[in-house]
N, C-alpha and C positions, 0 to 999 in steps of 0.2 A: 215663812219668815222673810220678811224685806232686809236686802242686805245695805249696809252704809258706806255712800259716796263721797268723800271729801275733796272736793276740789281748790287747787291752792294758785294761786297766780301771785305778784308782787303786790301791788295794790288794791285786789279783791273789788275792784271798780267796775270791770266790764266782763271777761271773760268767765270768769270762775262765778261771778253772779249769773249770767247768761244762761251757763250748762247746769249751775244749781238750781233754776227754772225750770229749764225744760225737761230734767230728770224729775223732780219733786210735782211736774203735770199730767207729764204725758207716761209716765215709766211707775207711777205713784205703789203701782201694786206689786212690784219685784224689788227699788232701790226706793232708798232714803237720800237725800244727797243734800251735802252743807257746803259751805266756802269760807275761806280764808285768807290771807295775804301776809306774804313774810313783812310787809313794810305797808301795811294798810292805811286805806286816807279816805275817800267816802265813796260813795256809789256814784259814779258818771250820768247826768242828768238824761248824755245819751241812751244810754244804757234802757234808763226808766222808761222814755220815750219809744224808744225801741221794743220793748217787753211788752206793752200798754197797747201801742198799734199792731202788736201782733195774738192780742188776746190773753195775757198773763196776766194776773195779780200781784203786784208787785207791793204789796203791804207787808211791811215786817223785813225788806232788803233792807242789811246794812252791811257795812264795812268790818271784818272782825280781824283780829289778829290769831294767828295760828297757836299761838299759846295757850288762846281761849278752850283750843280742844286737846292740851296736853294731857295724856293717861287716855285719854279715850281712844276705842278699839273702832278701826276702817276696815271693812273688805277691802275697799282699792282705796286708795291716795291718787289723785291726777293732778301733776301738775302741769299748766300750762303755759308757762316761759321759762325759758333758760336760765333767768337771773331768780327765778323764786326755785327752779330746781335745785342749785346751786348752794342758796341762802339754807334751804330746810332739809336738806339731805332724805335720808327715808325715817319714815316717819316709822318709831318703834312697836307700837300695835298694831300697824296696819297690817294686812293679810298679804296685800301686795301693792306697789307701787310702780305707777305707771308715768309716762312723759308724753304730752302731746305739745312740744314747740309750735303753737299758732300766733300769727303775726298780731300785733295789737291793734284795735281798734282806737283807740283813742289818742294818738299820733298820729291816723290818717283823718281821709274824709269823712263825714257826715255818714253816708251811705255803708262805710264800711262797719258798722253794727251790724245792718241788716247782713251783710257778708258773713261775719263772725259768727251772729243767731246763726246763719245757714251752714254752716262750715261741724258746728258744734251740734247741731240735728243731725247731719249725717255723719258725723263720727261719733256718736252717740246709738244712733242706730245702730251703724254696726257694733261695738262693742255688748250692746246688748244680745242682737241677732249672734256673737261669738259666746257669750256668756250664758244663752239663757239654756235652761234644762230641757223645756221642748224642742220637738222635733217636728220636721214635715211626718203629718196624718199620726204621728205620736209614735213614727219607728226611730228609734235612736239607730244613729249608725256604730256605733260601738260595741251595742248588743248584737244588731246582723252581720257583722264580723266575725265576731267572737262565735256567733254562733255556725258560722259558716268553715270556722278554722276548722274544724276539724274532719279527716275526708268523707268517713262516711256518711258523717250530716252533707256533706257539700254534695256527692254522688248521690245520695237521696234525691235531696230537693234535685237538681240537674235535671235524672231520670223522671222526677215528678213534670219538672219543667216543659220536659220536653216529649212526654207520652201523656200530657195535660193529667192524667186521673191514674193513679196505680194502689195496688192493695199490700199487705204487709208481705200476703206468702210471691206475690211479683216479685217485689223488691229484694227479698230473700233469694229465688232463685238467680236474676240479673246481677246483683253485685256477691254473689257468693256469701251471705251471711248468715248467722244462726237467727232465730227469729226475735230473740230478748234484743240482742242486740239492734235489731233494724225497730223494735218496739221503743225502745230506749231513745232510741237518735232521733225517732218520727215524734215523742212526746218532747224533745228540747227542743225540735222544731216547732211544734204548734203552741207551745210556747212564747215562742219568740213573735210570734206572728207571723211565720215561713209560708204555714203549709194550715188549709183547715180540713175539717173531715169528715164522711159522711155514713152515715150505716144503711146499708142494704141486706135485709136478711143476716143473714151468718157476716158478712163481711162488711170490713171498712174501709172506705175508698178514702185518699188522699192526694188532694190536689193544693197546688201554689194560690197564697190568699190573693181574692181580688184586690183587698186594699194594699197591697204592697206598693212602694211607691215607684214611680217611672224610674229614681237614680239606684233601685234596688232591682229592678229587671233591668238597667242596663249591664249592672255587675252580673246577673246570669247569663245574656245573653253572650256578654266577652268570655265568661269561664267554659259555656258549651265550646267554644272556639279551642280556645286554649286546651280542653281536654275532651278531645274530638276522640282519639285514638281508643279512650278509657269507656266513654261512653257508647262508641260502636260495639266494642267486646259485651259489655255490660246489654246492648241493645239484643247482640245474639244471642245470649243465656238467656234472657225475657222473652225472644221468639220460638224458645225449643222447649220455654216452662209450661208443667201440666198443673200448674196453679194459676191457672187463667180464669178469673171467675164470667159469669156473662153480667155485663155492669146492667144491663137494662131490665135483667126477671128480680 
C-alpha cells in the first residue's frame, strides 16, 4: 500500500509543487504525494518551465489551499518554509510531520528552480532511502541484531565464522551446550539468513551465508576481536572434541 505525501509551503507555487512531482514520478510505487499552501496564489510559470525541461507532466498542477485536504489522513506532512510551518501547525491526521526550511526560488534567480528541483531530489532520496522497508540484498539490520543479541546465537555464528563449516555435535562440545539448545540457536539463525546448511550422510554442516552483506561481516569480523579471549577457550574444547565428523566422506 502507497503511503500519502502532503507537502505544504505558503504559496504552493514552486516548492511544494516541485517535490509533489518528483514524488508522484519517480517514487509512484511506495508514496502518494499532494500540495498545498497556507496562503495559496498559482503555480509559478517558473516552476512549469522548470518541470517540462526536465521531463515532467505537469498537467493538472494547480495551486490549492490546505483546507482543501482538511480531515484527510497523511503519513507525513512536509512542510517547506518557515512561514507555512508556522501558519499550519501540525496537521491532525497526519502520522507525522516534518520541516524542511529550503530557501525560495521564486525571489531569487531564474536558475534557482533548477537548484530547488535539485535540492528536493536529493532530500527526497534520502527520506525515502531512511523510510523505505528494504534493505541491502534484503537483510534488515534490525532483524541481524536482534538476532545476534543473544550470546549463544552470537558464539555460534563467530565459531561458524571462523572455523568457516562446523556441525551441531562441534558446536556442542566448543561452547559447552546441550544439543536442543545449539539446535534451537542454529534454526533462528538460518532463519535470519545468518548461517545456511548442508547434509552430509548422518550430519549437518553449518556455515556463514554467502549472501550476507559486507556491513554484516564487518559487524563479525569486530566482534571476533572484541571476543577474542571466549572464542580461544571455545576453540580449545573444539580441538579435544570426539565429535569431529570427516566433512569430505
Amino acid at each position: 500500500m502507497t503511503k500519502k505525501i502532503l507537502f505544504v509551503c505558503r504559496g504552493n507555487s514552486a516548492r511544494s509543487q516541485l517535490a509533489e512531482a518528483i514524488v508522484n514520478r519517480d517514487y509512484a510505487d511506495q508514496y502518494q504525494a499532494f500540495s498545498a499552501g497556507s496562503n495559496p496564489s498559482h503555480v509559478d510559470n517558473r516552476t512549469l518551465t522548470t518541470l517540462k525541461e526536465s521531463g515532467f507532466d505537469c498537467e493538472g498542477l494547480r495551486s490549492k489551499s490546505v483546507e482543501e485536504f482538511e480531515g484527510q489522513h497523511f503519513d507525513y506532512v512536509i512542510t517547506l518554509c518557515s512561514s507555512a510551518h508556522k501558519e499550519c501547525g501540525v496537521f491532525e491526521n497526519s502520522q507525522e510531520s516534518l520541516f524542511w526550511d529550503l530557501p525560495s526560488p521564486t525571489s531569487l534567480s531564474e536558475t534557482s528552480f533548477d537548484a530547488s528541483l535539485y535540492d528536493l531530489y536529493k532530500r527526497i532520496e534520502l527520506f525515502v532511502a531512511v523510510h523505505s522497508d528494504s534493505n541491502d540484498l534484503d537483510f534488515d539490520p534490525l532483524v541481524i541484531h536482534k538476532c545476534l543479541s543473544d550470546q549463544t546465537r552470537l558464539l555460534i555464528t563467530l565459531m561458524i565464522f571462523t572455523e568457516v563449516e562446523l556441525s551441531v555435535g562441534e558446536l556442542c562440545d566448543a561452547l559447552q551446550e546441550s544439543q536442543p539448545k545449539i539446535s534451537r540457536a542454529l534454526g533462528v539463525l538460518r532463519n535470519c539468513g545468518v548461517v545456511n546448511d548442508r547434509r552430509r550422510g548422518q550430519w549437518a554442516f553449518y556455515s556463514i551465508s554467502d549472501k550476507l552483506p559486507l556491513w554484516a561481516i564487518d559487524i563479525l569480523d569486530a566482534s571476533v576481536v572484541s571476543m577474542r579471549s571466549k572464542l580461544l577457550a571455545a576453540n580449545q574444547l573444539l580441538n579435544q572434541s570426539a565429535n569431529r565428523p570427516d566433512k569430505h566422506n
